[in-house]
N, C-alpha and C positions, 0 to 999 in steps of 0.2 A: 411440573418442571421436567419432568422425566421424559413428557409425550413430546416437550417440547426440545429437549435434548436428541432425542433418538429423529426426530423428524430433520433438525439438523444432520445429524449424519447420514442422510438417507441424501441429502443435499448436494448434489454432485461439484464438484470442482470440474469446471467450464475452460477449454482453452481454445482460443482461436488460432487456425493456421491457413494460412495464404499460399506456401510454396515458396518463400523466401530464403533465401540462406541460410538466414537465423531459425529456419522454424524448428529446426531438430532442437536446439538445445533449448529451445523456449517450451516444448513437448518433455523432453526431460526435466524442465522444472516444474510442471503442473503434475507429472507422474509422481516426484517427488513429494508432493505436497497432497496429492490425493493420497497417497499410502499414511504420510502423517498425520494426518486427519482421519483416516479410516473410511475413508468417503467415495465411494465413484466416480471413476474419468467419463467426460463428454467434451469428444472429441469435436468442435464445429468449425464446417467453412462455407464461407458467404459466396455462393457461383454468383455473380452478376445477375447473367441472365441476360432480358432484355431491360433489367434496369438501368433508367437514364438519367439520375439526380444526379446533385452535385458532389458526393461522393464514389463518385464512378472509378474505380480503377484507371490509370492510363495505361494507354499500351494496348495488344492485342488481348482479348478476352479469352481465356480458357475455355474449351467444353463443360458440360455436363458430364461428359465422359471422367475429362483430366480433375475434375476435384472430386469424383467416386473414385478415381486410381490414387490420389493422394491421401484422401481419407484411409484407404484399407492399407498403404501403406504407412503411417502414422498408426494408424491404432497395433500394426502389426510392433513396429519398433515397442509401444507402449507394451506392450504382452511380453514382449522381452525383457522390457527392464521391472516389469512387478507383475510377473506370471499368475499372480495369487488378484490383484488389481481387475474391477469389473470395469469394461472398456464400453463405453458406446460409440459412436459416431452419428452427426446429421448434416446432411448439406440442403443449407437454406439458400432462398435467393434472393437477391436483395445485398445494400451493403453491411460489411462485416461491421461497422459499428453501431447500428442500428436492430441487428441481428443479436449480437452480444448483450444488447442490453435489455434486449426483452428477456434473455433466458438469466441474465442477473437478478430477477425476479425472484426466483426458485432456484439460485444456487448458490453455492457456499464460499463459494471465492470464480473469481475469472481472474483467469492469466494471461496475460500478450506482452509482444513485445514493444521495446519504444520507436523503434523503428528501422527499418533493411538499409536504409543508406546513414547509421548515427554518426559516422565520421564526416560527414560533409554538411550536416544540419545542430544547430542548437539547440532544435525544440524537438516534441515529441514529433511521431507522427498522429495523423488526422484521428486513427481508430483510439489508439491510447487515452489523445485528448477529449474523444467524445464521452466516453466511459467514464473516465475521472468526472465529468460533469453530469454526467446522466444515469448512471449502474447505479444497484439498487445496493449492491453487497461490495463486499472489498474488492479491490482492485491490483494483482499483482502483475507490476510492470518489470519485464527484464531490462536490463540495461548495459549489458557488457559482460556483467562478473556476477560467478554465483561465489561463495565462499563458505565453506561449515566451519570459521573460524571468525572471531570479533564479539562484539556483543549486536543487541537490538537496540538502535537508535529513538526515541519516540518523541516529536514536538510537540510537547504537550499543550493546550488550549483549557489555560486554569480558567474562565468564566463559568465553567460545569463543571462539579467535581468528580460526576457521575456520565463519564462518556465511552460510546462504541469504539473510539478508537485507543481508549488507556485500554480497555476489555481486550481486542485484540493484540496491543504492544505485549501484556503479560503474558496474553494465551502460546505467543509465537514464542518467547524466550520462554516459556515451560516448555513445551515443546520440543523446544531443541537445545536443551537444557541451557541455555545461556543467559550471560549479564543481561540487567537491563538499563539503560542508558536515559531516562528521562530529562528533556532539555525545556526550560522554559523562555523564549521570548518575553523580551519587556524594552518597552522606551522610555527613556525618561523625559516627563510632561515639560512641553513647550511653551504651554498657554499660559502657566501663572503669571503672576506680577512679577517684574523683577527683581530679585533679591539681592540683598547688598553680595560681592564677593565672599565674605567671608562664611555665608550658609550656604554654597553651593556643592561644595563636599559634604557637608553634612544631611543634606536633602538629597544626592546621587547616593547615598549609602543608606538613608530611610527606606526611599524606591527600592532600590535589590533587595532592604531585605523584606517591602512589601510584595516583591515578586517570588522571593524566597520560602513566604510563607504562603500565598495564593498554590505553590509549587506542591508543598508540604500538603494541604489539604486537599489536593486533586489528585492525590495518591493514595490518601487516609482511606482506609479500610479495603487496599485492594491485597495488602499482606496475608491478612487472614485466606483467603480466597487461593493466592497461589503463594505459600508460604515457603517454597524452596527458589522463589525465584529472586537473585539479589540485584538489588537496585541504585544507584548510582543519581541521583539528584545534580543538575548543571542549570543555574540560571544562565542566561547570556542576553546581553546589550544586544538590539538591532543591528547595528556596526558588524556584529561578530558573526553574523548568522551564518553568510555567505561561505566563508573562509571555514566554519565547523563544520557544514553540512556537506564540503570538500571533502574533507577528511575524514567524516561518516560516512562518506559515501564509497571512498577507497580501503577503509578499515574494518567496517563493521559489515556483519553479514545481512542486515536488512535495515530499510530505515520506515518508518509506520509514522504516517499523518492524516490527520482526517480534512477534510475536505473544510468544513464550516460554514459559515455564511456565505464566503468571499473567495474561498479556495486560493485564496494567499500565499498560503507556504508551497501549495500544490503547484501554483504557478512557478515559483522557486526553482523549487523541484523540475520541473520539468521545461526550463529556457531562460530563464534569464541570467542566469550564473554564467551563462559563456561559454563560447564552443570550447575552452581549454579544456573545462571540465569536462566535456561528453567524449572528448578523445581519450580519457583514460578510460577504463574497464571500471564499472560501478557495481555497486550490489543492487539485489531489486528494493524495488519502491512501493511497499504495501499503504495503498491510498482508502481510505475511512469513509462513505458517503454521511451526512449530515441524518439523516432519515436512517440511518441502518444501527438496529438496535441488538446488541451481544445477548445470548441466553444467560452469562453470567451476571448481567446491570442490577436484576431483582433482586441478587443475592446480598448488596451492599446494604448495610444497616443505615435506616436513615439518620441527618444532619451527624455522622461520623467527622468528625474534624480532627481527632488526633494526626500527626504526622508519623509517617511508617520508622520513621527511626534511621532509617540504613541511608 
């Protein structure tokens, strides 16, 4: 466990920068996050080139020149704000989403933004979206708002009790010592037979609290592991999703969901909630790949089914 802990830190935290508006404060947040992890910056930007796919930049193409002069100026800002912080820089060629995702391979988180025009768009842009579907490791998406106040948001995904992205929800609220906010999604079943009126309350209150306790067990034995970290339990109806994940998203300093089968919540997440929402300032969006597996997961005790209590 040790070889494999210290190999993680050795694991650099990856951000992409373009030259966009936003890229400074989106480099201030992967600085951030590399010093909190203890981990090295690699700093990368995707030069075109003579690449002609269909992720091409529009617009005029920089030099080879102009993303060596950005690169040394990004890593410089980086040195400024964690002088102690080991910097690298690479320009690759080719596009940045495709670029990013091969170095998600071998690194410990990648950062970017959602997108240089989010006032005029509801969805992410192109690089973000790839990533979310294709990066090997977590995915830290800016969105408007960073905040060191709120708790950690996590949609939890109870069909696993044992997943990468509860792993990361606790790691980040230890971390940065804060609440953690775990929320569970549920519908209640459409398909049975239909019940006379008068069991229809009684079977919407069965469901919650069989999602209540699927909640309870997808928690069960992560106290032990990170035991300063307090937790907060919320089921919530479908209905409600939309409307909470607003309000996580303006309150809370990070929101953490994994990806899944279907990347469901992810799409949520990033477009169909409606340009209202992308016009206020957001915290970022720490997104969970399916395949990506926590150094802490071995440590759970197996079939642990108690509920943490809190």
């Amino acid at each position: 466990m040790d070889s494999v802990v210290s190999a993680r830190q050795n694991s650099p935290v990856v951000v992409g920068v373009d030259g966009s508006r936003t890229h400074q404060v989106i480099v201030d947040l992967a600085v951030a996050e590399a010093v909190r992890r203890c981990a090295p910056l690699l700093i990368v930007h995707a030069w075109p080139g003579r690449y002609a796919g269909p992720l091409r930049p529009r617009g005029p193409v920089p030099t080879e020149q102009d993303g060596r002069h950005l690169l040394e100026l990004t890593a410089r800002r980086a040195q400024h704000l964690a002088p102690q912080l080991r910097v690298r820089t690479e320009l690759s060629k080719g596009s940045a989403a495709r670029v990013l995702a091969e170095h998600s391979g071998q690194a410990r988180l990648v950062v970017v933004g959602h997108r240089d025009a989010a006032l005029t768009r509801s969805s992410w842009g192109s690089t973000a979206a790839y990533l979310a579907h294709h990066g090997a490791c977590p995915l830290l998406v800016h969105r408007g708002g960073v905040s060191d106040r709120g708790p950690v948001v996590l949609a939890v995904s109870a069909g696993d009790p044992v997943t990468a992205t509860i792993a990361c929800a606790y790691e980040e609220a230890a971390l940065s010592g804060s609440r953690l906010v775990a929320v569970h999604v549920w519908t209640h079943p459409t398909g049975r037979d239909r019940p006379p009126v008068t069991n229809v309350t009684a079977e919407y209150a069965a469901d919650r609290q069989e999602a209540e306790r699927h909640l309870a067990e997808a928690l069960a034995g992560w106290r032990s592991i990170y035991p300063d970290v307090e937790v907060e339990r919320l089921v919530l109806h479908d209905l409600d999703v939309a409307y909470t994940l607003q309000r996580a998203s303006r309150r809370g300093r990070l929101l953490v969901a994994g990806m899944g089968s279907n990347g469901r919540l992810a799409e949520m997440l990033y477009g169909s909630l409606g340009l209202a929402m992308v016009r206020q300032a957001e915290c970022p969006v720490l997104l969970v790949p399916d395949t990506f597996r926590h150094p802490s997961m071995p440590k759970l005790p197996a079939g642990a089914a108690a509920a943490d209590g809190r």
